[in-house]
N, C-alpha and C positions, 0 to 999 in steps of 0.2 A: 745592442744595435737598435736604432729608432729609421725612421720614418722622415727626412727632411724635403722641401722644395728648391732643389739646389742647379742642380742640373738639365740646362732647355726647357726648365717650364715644368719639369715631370718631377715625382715624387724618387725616392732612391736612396736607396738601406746606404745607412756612413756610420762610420765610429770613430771616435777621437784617435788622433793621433799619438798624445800623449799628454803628460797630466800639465806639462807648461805653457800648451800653446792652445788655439782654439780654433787650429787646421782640423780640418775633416779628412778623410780616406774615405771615398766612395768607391761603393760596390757596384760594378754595371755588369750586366749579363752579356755574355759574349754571343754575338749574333754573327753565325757564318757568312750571310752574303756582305757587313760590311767591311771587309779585308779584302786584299787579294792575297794569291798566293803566288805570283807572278809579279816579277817588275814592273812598274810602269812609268812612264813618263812623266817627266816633272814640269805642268804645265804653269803654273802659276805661284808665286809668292806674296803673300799677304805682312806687309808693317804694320803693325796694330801703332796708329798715333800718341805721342804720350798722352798723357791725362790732362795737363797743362793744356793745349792744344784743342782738346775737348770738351773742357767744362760746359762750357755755352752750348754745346749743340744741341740740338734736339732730334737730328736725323741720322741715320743710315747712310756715309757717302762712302764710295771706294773712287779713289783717282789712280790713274797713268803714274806712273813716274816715270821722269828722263832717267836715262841711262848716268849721269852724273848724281841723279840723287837716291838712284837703286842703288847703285856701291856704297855708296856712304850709309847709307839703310843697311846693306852688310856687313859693313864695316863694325856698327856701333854694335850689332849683335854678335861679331866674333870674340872666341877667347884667345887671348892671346896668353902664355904662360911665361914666356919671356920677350920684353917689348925691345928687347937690345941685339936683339938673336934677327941678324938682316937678312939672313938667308931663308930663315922662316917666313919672317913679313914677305920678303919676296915673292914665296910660293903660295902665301895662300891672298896675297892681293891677284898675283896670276888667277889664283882661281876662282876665286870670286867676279874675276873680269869676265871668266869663262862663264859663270852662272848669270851675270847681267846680258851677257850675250847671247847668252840662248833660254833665257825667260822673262816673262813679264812681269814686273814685280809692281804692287798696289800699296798705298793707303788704305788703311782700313780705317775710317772716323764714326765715331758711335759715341751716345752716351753711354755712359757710366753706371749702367740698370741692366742687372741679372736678367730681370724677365722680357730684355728686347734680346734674348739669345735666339728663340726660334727666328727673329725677324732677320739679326745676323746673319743666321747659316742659310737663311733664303737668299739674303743679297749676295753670299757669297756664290752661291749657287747658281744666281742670276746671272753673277758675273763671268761664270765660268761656260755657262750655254753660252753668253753670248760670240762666242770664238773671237770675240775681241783681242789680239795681240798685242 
């Protein structure tokens, strides 16, 4: 195990995951206050934009989405295991209608640079004070 800069900017023990690929497994310390051990409410969802999408930027933006473009946002992120099975699609467009209706879901646009991660989880953070609905 070595010593990488991988993770938020900070250094953090990793070991290969196996001898074909050149995935990392990182080691992070388990800190009690960042969990809960109680439910909580699910206030906000984040679309990370494709990459296509981003190449050009050079900032940090998160946007609104309509309610027309949050589902679709859930949409491309569900598994579906059988696309012919109408009873399924049924129930989990139902529910995913139910998740765009009861949270706000964002773009999240960033460049494509590791080391803007602490600047990420600040905007995300920012966003998230801002009780912005």
């Amino acid at each position: 195990m070595m010593r990488y800069p991988i993770f938020l900017g900070r250094m953090v023990p990793h070991e290969s995951v196996s001898h074909y690929t050149d995935k990392r497994r990182v080691q992070l310390q388990k800190k009690l206050e960042a969990h809960c051990t109680e439910s909580q409410p699910l206030r906000r969802l984040y679309a990370i934009a494709d990459p296509s999408e981003t190449e050009r930027k050079t900032e940090i933006m998160i946007e609104r989405l309509s309610p027309r473009e949050s589902f679709m946002a859930l949409v491309r992120c569900a598994f579906r295991l059988d696309i012919t099975d109408n009873k399924m699609l049924k129930r989990q467009f139902y529910c995913l209608e139910r998740v765009v209706s009861a949270v706000s879901i964002r773009r999240l646009i960033f460049p494509r640079d590791f080391t803007l991660l602490p600047a990420i989880q600040e905007a995300i953070l920012k966003d998230l004070e801002s009780g912005d609905n």
